[in-house]
N, C-alpha and C positions, 0 to 999 in steps of 0.2 A: 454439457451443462455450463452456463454463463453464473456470474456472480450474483447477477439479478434476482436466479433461481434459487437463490438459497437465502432470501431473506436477508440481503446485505444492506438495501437500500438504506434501511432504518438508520444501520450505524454507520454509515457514512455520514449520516448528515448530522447526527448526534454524538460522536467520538471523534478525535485527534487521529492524524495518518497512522503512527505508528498501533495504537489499541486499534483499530479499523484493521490494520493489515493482520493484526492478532488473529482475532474475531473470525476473518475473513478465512485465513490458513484453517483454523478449527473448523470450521462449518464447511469448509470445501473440502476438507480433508487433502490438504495440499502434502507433498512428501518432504522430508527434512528441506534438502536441498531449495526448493522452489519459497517453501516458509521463509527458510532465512534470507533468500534474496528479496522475498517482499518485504519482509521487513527492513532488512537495511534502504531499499527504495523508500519507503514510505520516512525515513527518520531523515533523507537526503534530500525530500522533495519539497519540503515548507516552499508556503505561497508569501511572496511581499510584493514590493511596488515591482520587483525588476525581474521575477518570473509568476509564468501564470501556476496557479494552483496543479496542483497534483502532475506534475512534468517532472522525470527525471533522465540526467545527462549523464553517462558515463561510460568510460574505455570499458573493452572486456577486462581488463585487469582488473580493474578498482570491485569491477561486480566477483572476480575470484579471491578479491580479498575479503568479500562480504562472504563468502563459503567457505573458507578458511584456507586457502592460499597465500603463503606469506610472500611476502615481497621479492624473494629469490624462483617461488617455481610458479606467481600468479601469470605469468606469463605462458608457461608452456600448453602442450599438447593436452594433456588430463584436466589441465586447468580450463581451457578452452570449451572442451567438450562439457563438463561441468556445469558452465553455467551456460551453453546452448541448450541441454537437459532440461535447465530449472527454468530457461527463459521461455522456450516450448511449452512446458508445464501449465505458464501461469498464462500467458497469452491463450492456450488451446481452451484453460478453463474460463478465460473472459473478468482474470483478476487486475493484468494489463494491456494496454494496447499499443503495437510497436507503431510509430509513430515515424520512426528512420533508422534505417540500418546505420551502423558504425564501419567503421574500416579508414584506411588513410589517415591517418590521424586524424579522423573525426570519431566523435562519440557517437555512442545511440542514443537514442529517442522512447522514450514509452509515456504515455499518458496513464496512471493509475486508477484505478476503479476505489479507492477510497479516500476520505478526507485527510487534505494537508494543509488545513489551517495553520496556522503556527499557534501554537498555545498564546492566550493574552492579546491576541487580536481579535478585529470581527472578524465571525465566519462566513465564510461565500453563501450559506444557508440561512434560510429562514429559523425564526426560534419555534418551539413548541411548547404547546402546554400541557401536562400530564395531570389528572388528577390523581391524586396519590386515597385511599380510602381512609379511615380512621377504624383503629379498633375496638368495634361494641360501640360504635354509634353512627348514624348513617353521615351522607354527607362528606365531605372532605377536606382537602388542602389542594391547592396546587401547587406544583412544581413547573419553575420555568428553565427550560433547556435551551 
């Protein structure tokens, strides 16, 4: 199953990377491990003039310290395996997509499946209009997103 399949579209184009990456762990039913690494991707991957939207760059270290490897064992063997577990996870359920493997002192590569506007800017998305109903009388309000 892809992100697609579970109703993600919506909130991606209506929430912030991190509530998106929330959202998205809930409804896919993501397991501890793979949750916390989308989310700490989605809180690292804000769009501005000088990276494209929802792109995240990072050593396997930095992704073991988003699963709680501190800075003495994010490096080792358990740590390693760790977040290859959660990076399988999210890739196999189509939350990211690898984009470039890491090694040599390069980073990796993944494109996110949710929005990383940066709060307080435009978003790469179109807005929407919601009508919101009123209670005991017909008609409505709108809400603009």
């Amino acid at each position: 199953m892809l992100a697609a399949d579970h109703g993600v579209g919506d909130v991606r184009e209506l929430t912030g990377a991190a509530n998106g990456a929330v959202l998205l762990a809930a409804r896919m039913g993501l397991g501890h491990a793979a949750a916390r690494l989308l989310l700490h991707m989605a809180l690292e991957c804000w769009d501005d003039g000088d990276n494209p939207g929802g792109d995240y760059y990072a050593t396997r270290e930095s992704s073991a310290i988003a699963l709680g490897y501190l800075a003495s064992k994010n490096g080792s063997e358990p740590a390693a395996h760790a977040v290859k577990r959660a990076v399988a996870e999210l890739v196999a359920l189509g939350s990211v997509e690898r984009v470039r493997s890491g090694g040599r002192g390069q980073a990796a590569e993944f494109n996110l499946h949710v929005d990383s506007a940066k709060p307080g800017t435009v978003r790469r998305h179109e807005s929407y209009v919601i009508l919101l109903p009123r209670r005991g009388k017909s008609g409505g309000r709108f809400l603009t997103l």
